[in-house]
C-alpha positions in Angstrom: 0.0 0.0 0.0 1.3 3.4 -0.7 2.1 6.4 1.6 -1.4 6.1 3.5 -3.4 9.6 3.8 -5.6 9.0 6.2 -4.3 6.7 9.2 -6.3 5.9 12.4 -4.2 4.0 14.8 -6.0 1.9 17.6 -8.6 4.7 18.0 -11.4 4.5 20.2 -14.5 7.2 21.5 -16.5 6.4 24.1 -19.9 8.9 25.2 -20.1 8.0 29.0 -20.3 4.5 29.2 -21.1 3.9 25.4 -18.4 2.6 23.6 -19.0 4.2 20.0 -15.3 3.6 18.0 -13.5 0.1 19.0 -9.8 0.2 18.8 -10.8 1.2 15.1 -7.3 1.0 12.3 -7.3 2.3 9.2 -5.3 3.3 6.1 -6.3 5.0 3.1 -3.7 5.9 0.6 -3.7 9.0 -1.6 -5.9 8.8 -5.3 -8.7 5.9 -3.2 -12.3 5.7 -3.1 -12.8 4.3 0.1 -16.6 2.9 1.1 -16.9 3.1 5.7 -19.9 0.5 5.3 -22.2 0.1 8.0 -25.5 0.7 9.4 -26.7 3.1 11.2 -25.9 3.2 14.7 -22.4 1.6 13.4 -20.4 4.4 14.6 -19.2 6.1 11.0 -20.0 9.7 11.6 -18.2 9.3 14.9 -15.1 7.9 13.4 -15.6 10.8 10.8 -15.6 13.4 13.3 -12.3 12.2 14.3 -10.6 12.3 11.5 -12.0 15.9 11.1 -10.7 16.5 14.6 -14.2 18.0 15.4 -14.2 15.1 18.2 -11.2 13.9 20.3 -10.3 10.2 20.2 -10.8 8.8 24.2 -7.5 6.6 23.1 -5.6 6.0 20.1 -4.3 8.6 17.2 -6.0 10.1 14.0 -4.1 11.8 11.2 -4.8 13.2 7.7 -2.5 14.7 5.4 0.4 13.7 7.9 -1.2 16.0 10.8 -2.5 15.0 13.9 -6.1 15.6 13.5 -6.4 16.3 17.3 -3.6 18.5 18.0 -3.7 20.4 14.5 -7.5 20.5 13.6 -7.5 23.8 11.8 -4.5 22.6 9.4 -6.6 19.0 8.7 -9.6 21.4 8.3 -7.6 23.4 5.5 -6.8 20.3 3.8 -10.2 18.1 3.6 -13.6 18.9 2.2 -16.5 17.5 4.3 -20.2 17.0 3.1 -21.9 15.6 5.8 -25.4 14.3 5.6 -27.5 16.5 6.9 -26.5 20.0 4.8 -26.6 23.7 5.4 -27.1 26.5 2.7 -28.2 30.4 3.5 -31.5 29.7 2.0 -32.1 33.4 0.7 -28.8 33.2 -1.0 -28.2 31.7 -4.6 -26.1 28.5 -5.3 -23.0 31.2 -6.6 -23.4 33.4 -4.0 -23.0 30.0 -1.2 -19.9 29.1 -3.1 -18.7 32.5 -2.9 -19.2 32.8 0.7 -17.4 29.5 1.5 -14.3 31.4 -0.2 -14.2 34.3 1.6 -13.9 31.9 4.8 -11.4 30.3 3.2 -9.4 33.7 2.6 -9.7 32.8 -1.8 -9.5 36.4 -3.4 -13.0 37.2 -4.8 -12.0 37.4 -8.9 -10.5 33.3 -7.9 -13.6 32.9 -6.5 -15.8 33.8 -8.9 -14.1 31.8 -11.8 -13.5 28.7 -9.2 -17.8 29.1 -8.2 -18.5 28.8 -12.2 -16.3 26.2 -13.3 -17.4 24.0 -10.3 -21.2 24.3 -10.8 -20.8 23.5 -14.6 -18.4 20.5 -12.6 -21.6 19.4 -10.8 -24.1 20.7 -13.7 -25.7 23.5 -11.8 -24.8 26.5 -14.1 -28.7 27.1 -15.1 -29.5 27.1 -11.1 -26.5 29.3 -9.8 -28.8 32.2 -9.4 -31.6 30.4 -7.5 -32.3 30.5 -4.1 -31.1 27.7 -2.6 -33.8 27.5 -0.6 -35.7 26.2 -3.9 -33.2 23.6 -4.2 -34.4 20.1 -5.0 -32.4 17.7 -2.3 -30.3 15.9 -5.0 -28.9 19.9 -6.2 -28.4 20.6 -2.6 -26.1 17.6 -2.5 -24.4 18.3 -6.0 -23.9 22.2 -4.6 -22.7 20.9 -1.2 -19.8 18.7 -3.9 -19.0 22.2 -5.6 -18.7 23.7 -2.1 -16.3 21.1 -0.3 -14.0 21.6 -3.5 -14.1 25.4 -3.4 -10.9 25.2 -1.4 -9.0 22.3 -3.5 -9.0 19.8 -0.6 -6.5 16.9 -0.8 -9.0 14.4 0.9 -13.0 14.7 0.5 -15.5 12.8 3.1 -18.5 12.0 2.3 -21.3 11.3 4.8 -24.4 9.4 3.5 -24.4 11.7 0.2 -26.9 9.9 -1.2 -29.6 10.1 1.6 -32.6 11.0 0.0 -32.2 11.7 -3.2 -33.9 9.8 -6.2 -32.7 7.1 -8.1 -31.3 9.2 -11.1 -30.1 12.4 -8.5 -27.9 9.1 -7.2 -26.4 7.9 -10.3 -25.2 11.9 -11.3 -23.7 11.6 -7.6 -22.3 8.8 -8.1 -20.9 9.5 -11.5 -19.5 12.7 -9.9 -17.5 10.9 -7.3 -15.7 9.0 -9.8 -15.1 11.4 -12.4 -13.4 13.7 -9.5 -11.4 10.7 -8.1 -10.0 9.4 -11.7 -9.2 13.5 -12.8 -8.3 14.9 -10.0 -7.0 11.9 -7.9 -8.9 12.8 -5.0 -8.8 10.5 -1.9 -12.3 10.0 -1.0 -13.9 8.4 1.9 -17.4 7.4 1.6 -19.7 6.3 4.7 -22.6 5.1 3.3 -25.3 1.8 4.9 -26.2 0.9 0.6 -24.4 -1.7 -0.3 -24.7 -1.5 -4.5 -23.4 2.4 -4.0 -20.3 1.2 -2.2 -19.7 -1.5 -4.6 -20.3 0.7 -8.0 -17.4 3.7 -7.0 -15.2 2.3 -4.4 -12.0 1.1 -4.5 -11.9 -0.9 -1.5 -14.5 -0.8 1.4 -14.5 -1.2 5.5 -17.7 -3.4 7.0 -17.9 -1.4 10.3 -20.1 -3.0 12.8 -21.3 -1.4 16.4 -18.0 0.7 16.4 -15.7 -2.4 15.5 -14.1 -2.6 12.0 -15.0 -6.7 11.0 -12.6 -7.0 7.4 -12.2 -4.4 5.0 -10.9 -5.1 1.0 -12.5 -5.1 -2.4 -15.9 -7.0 -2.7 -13.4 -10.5 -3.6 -11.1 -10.2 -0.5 -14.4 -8.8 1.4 -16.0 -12.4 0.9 -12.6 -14.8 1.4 -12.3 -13.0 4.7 -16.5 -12.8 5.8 -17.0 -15.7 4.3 -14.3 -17.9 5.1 -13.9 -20.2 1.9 -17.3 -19.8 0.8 -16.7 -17.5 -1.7 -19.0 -19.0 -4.5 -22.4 -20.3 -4.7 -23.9 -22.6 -7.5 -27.9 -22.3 -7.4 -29.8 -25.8 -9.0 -32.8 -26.7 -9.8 -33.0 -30.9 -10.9 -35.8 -33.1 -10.4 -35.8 -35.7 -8.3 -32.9 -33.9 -5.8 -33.2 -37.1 -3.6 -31.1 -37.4 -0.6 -28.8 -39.7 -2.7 -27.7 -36.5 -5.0 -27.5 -34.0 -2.5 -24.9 -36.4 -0.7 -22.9 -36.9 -3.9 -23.0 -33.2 -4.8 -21.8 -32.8 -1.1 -19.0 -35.3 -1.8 -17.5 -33.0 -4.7 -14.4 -31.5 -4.4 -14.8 -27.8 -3.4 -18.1 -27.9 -1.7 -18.2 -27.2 1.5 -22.3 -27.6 2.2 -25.9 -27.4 0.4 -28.8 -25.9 1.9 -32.1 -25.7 0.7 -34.2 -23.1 -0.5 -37.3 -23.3 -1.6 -37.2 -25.1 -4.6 -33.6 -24.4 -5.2 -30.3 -26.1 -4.0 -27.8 -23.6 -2.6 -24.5 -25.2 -3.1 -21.3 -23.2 -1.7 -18.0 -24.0 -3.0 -14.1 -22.6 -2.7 -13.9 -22.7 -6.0 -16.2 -23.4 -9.6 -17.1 -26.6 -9.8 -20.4 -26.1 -12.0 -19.4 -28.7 -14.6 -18.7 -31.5 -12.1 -22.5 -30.6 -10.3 -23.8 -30.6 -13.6 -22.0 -34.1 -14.5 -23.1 -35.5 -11.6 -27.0 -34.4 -11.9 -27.0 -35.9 -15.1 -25.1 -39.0 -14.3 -27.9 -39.8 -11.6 -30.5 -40.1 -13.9 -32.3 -36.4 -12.8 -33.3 -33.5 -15.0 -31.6 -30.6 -14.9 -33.8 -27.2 -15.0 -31.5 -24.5 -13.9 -28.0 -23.7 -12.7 -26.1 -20.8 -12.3 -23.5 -18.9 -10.7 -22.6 -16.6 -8.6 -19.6 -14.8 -6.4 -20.7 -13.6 -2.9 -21.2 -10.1 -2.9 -21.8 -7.0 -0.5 -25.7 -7.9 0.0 -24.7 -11.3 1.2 -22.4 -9.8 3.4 -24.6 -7.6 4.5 -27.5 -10.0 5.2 -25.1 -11.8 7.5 -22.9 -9.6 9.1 -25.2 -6.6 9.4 -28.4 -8.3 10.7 -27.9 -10.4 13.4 -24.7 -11.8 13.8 -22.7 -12.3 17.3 -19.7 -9.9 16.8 -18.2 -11.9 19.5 -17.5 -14.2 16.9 -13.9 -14.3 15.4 -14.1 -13.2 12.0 
């Protein structure tokens, strides 16, 4: 892994007695799209207010940009853009006149603002809204203005907090879009806390399953399921006729499958590796039909479904 950007070493927050961050590690090198993914109530915005040094770590350390986000909060403030999920325009003001406001908190000389303000609302196609009020802002053009306005002072690192909470389907794809075009052009580190699965998996590079303030395995969507998952990483979904006991325990004896379970009218086979041809071939050789089988690599929703809704996280992972 390169230089990371963002570390988090052993960090921990607790509110009184409520333990909200556990011992949480992290490291995000420059140029990634990284997905926080967990429910709510997991503990994200808490570990996010840490890195923004906006909350101070009970134990542990948090840096971005190589500073100490508790000792040197203004300088990590400088450096990273924050969009948090519940936003905040002056409602009587106009999309350009919110951008230039930002600026002049951010010390940018007013004839840099302007031509920053313009470029980034064409950026996040808001050019035929910059003089409306934002108060007549739809919520997805609140969240595409609150993207211009965390980039109004060229931040190194952007975090994103639930971006996509409530806005419709197609207000989520232009977001999403955005995210990546502004990662692979710019080569923006972004951090993404999000509780949809599908979101995490279209943009990120690698994502974190955070759980009740404890950080379970974190990788791409492959490594995600060797590490949840153990060696299940594949499941081969059949439908034959008869499925007698007699089948199920020569399917079972296959190299590479570890179990079958049933569902419905399907068999749910998990396996290490693909062995679809030898199920097939051995369907066939018993003397069944053979209506359906397919494929499939275990994904964020099955992680989700058993890590998220639950599951003892007393259990080793």
């Amino acid at each position: 892994m390169l230089q990371p950007i963002i570390k988090v070493s052993n960090a921990s927050k607790s509110y009184d007695d409520q333990l909200a961050v556990d011992h949480l590690s992290l490291q995000i090198p420059k140029g990634e799209i990284y997905g926080l993914l967990g429910p709510n109530g997991a503990g994200k915005t808490t570990a996010i207010l840490m890195l923004l040094g906006l909350s101070e770590p009970t134990s542990g350390s948090v840096s971005v940009c190589g500073i100490n986000s508790t000792r040197q909060p203004i300088e990590v403030k400088r450096r990273v853009g924050y969009l948090p999920d519940n936003l905040g325009f002056y409602q009587n003001m106009t999309g350009f006149e919110n951008l230039l406001f930002t600026a002049e908190l951010n010390n940018i000389p007013r004839d840099v603002a302007k031509e920053r303000a313009r470029d980034l609302l064409k950026t996040v196609d808001l050019t035929e809204s910059a003089s409306k009020k934002t108060g007549k802002y739809s919520r997805g053009m609140k969240q595409r203005l609150g993207m211009a306005d965390v980039l109004m002072k060229n931040p190194e690192v952007i975090i994103l907090d639930e971006p996509t909470l409530g806005i419709d389907p197609e207000g989520v794809r232009e977001l999403l879009r955005l995210i990546k075009e502004l990662n692979e052009n710019d080569n923006l580190t972004i951090l993404l806390s999000s509780h949809h699965l599908h979101q995490v998996q279209q943009v990120c590079h690698r994502a974190g399953i955070f759980v009740k303030g404890n950080l379970l395995a974190e990788g791409n969507v492959a490594s995600l399921a060797r590490q949840l998952f153990s060696e299940e990483s594949i499941v081969v979904t059949v439908r034959a006729e008869p499925m007698d006991t007699d089948l199920i325990e020569k399917i079972e004896s296959i190299s590479g499958v570890i179990k079958t379970e049933d569902v419905q009218s399907y068999l749910e086979i998990y396996c290490t590796q693909d062995v679809t041809s030898k199920i097939s071939q051995a369907i066939i050789q018993s003397g069944s039909s053979l209506y359906h089988i397919d494929k499939k690599n275990l994904g964020l929703d099955e992680i989700y479904h058993r890590y998220f809704e639950g599951r003892d996280l007393n259990e080793s992972v």
